[in-house]
C-alpha positions as a Python dict, from the first residue, in 0.01 Angstrom:
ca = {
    (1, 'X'): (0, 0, 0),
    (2, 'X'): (28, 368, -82),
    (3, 'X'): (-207, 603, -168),
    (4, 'X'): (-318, 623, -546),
    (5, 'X'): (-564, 517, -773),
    (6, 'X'): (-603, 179, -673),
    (7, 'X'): (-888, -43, -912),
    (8, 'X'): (-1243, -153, -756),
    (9, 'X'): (-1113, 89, -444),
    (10, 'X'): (-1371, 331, -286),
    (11, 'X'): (-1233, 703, -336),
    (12, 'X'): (-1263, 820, 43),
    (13, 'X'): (-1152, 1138, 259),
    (14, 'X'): (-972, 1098, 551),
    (15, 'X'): (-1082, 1317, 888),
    (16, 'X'): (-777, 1429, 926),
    (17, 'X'): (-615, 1574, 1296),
    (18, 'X'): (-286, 1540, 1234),
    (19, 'X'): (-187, 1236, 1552),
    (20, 'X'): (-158, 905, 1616),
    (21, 'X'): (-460, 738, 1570),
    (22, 'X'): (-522, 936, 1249),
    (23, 'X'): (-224, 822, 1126),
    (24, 'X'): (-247, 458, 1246),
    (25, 'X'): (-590, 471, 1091),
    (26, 'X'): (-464, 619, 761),
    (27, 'X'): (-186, 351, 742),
    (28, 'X'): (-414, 75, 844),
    (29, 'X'): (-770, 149, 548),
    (30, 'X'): (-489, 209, 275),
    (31, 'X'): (-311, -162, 367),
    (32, 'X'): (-668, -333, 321),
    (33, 'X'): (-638, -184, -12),
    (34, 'X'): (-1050, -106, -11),
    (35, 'X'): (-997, 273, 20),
    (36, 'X'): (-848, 506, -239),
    (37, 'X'): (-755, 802, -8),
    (38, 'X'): (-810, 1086, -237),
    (39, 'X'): (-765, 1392, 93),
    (40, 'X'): (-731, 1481, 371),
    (41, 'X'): (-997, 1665, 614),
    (42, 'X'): (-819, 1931, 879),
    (43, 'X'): (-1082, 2215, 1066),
    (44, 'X'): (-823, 2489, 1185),
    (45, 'X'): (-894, 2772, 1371),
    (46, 'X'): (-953, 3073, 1126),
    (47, 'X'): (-809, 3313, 1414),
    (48, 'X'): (-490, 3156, 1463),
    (49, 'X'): (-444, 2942, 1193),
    (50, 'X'): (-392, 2632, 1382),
    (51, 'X'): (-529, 2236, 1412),
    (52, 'X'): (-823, 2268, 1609),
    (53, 'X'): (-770, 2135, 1948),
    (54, 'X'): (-397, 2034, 1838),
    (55, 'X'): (-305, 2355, 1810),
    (56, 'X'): (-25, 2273, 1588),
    (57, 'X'): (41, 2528, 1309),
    (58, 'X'): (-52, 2513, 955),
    (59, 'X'): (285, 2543, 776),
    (60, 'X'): (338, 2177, 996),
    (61, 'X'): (27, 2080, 856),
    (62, 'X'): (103, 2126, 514),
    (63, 'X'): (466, 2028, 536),
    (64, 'X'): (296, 1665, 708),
    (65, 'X'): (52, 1634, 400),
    (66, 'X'): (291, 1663, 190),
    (67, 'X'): (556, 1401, 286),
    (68, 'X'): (244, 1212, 309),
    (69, 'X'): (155, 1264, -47),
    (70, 'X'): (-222, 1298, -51),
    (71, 'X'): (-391, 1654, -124),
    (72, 'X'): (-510, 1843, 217),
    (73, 'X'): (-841, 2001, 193),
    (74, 'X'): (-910, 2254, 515),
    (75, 'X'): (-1233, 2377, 701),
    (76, 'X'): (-1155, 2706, 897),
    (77, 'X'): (-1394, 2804, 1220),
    (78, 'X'): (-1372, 3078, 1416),
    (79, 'X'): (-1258, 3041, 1774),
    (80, 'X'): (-1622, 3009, 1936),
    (81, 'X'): (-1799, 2871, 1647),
    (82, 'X'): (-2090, 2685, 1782),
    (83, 'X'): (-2194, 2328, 1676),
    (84, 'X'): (-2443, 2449, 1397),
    (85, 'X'): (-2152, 2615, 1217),
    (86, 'X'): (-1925, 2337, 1239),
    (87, 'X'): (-2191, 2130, 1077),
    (88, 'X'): (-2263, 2398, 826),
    (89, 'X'): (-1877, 2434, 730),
    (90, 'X'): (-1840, 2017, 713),
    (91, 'X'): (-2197, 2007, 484),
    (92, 'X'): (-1973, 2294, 239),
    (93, 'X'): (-1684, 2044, 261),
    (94, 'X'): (-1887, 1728, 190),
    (95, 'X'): (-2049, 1879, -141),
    (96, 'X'): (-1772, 2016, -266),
    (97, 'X'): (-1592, 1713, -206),
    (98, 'X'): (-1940, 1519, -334),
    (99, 'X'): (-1869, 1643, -693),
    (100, 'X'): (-1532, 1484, -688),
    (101, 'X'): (-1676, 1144, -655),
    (102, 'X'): (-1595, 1092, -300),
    (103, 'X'): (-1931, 994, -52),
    (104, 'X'): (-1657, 789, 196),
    (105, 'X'): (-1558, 944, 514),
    (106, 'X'): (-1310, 753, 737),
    (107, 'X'): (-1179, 855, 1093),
    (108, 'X'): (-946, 723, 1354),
    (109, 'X'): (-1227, 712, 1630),
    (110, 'X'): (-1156, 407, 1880),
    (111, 'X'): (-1447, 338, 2085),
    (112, 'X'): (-1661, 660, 2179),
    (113, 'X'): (-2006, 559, 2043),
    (114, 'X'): (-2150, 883, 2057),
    (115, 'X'): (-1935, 1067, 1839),
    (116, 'X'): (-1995, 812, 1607),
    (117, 'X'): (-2325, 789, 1578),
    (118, 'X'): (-2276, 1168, 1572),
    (119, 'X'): (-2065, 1131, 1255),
    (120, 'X'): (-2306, 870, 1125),
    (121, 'X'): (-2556, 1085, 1166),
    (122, 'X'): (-2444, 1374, 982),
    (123, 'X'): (-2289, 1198, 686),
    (124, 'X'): (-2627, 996, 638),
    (125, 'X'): (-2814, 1332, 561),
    (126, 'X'): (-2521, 1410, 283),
    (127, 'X'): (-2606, 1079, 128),
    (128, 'X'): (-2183, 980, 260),
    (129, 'X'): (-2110, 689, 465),
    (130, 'X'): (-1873, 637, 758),
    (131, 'X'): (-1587, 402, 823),
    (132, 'X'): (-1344, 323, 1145),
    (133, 'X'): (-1037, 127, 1069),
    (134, 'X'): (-972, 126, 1471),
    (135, 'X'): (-1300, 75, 1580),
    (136, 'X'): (-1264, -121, 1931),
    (137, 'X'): (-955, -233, 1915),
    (138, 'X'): (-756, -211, 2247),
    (139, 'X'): (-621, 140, 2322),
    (140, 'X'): (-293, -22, 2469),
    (141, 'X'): (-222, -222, 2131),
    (142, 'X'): (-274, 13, 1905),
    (143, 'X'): (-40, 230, 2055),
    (144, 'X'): (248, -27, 2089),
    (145, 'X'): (151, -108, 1703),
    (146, 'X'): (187, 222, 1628),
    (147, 'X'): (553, 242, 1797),
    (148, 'X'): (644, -87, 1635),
    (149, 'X'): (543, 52, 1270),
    (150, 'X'): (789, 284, 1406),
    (151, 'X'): (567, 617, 1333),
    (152, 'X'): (734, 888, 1534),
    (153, 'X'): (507, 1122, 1702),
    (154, 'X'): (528, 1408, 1977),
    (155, 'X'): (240, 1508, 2251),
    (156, 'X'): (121, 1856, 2162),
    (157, 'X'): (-178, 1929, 2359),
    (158, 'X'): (-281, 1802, 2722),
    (159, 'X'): (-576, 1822, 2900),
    (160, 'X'): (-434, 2006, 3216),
    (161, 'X'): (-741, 1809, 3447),
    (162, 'X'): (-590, 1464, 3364),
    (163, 'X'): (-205, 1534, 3301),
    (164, 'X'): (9, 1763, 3468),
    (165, 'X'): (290, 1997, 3169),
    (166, 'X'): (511, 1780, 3188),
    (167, 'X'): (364, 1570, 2955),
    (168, 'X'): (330, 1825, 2648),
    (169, 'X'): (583, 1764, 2407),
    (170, 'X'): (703, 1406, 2533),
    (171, 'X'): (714, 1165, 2240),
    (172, 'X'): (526, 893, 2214),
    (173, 'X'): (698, 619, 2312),
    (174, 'X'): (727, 293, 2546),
    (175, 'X'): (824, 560, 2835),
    (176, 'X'): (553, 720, 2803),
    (177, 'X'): (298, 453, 2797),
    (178, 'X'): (412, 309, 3156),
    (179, 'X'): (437, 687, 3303),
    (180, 'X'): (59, 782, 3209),
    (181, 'X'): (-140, 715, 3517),
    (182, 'X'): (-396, 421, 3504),
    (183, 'X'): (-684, 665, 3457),
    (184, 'X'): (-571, 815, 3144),
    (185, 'X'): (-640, 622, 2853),
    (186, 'X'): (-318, 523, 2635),
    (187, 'X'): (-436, 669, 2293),
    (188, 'X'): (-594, 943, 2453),
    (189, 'X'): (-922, 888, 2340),
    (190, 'X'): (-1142, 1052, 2593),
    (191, 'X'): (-923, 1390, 2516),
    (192, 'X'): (-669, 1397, 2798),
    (193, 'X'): (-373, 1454, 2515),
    (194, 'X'): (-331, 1497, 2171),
    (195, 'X'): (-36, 1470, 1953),
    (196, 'X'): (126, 1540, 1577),
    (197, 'X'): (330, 1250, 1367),
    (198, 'X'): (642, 1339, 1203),
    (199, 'X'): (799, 1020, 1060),
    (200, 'X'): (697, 658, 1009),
    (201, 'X'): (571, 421, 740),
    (202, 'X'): (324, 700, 563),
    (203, 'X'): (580, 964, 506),
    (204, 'X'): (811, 990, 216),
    (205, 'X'): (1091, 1192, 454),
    (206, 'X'): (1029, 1293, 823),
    (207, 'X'): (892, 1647, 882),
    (208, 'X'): (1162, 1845, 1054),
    (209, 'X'): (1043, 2063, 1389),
    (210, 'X'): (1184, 2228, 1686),
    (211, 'X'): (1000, 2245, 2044),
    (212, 'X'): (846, 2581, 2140),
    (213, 'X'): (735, 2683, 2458),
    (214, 'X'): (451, 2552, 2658),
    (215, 'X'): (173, 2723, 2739),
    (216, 'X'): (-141, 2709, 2918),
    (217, 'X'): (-524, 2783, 2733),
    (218, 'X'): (-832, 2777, 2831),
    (219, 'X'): (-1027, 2608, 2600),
    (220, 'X'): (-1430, 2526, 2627),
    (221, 'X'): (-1451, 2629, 3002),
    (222, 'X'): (-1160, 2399, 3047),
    (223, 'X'): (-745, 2408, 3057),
    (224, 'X'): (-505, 2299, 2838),
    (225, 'X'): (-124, 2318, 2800),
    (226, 'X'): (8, 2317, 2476),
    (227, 'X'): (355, 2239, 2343),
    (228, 'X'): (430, 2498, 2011),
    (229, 'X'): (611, 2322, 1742),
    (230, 'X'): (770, 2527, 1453),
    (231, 'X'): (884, 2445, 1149),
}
């Protein structure tokens, strides 16, 4: 299934980071065939132009939506915009995005119940409802399913507290999986790495990068080290 106008579908947007479990996510509403996919979501930092949290840049961004092949739609926050105007800047995105005939949100979330109901929550009061084509599944599958689909993706961000640099800009791959220590989850999904998908069953043609330097942020009171990628 590819994205299109597909009939009796619901027209959705996808919260879109960029990684794996986006991607995985993505790939696995649009095989059900109950979602027509009509954007992607991205919040980048209006400072440096980059994924929030990812840190990737936006020219990768773009380049990735487009061998995707559905429109990107991007929220920009400053660097230590609170939670009021993130809200604020998603309502904006929601009507806009309302009077386009889309009221479906879906997002790669695994199993953190609080920033679902979070989401819930929020989307309720815009009169848009939520869905989780993950939801609960185990962490250590779905990354071995998303190898086996044979997506192709590459560790950009780690949380410095649970992996040491080393880790930022590995790819994603069986290797990987048996190196993360027990503690660490294997999608990530409590934060301690993110990453950014170049190739696999979504993409028309891979997106083509090389490896920058890593380098260690703050971020939130706490420290990250990021791997740059440019196009």
């Amino acid at each position: 299934m590819t994205p299109g106008n597909i009939l009796g579908a619901t027209p959705a947007m996808f919260n879109w980071s960029g990684g794996k479990d986006s991607a995985l996510a993505l790939w696995t509403a649009l095989q059900t065939g109950d979602y027509e996919v009509r954007c992607l979501l991205t919040t980048l930092s209006r400072e440096y132009a980059r994924v929030s949290m990812h840190g990737v840049r936006e020219n990768l961004l773009d380049r990735q939506a487009a061998a995707i092949g559905i429109p990107l739609k991007k929220a920009f926050l400053a660097e230590d915009a609170g939670m009021d105007t993130y809200n604020a800047v998603l309502r904006n995105a929601l009507l806009e995005m309302g009077t386009e005939g889309i009221h479906t949100a879906l997002f790669g979330d695994i199993f953190l119940e609080d920033l679902r109901a979070y989401r819930e929550k929020n989307l309720a009061e815009a009169g848009w409802t939520a869905a989780f084509p993950l939801w609960q599944r185990p962490t250590r599958d779905l990354l071995l399913e998303f190898i086996d689909l044979g997506f192709q993706a590459v560790i950009v961000c780690v949380d410095g507290t649970r992996l040491d640099a080393s880790f930022a800009g590995r790819l994603l791959d069986r290797s990987l999986l048996n190196d993360l220590p027990p503690d660490v989850d294997p999608c990530g999904e409590n934060g301690e790495f993110h990453s950014f998908v170049y190739a696999g069953p979504l993409f028309r043609e891979p997106v083509p990068f090389r490896k920058g330097e890593v380098v260690y942020r703050t971020y939130a009171n706490a420290g990250f080290y990021f791997c740059d990628l440019i196009a």
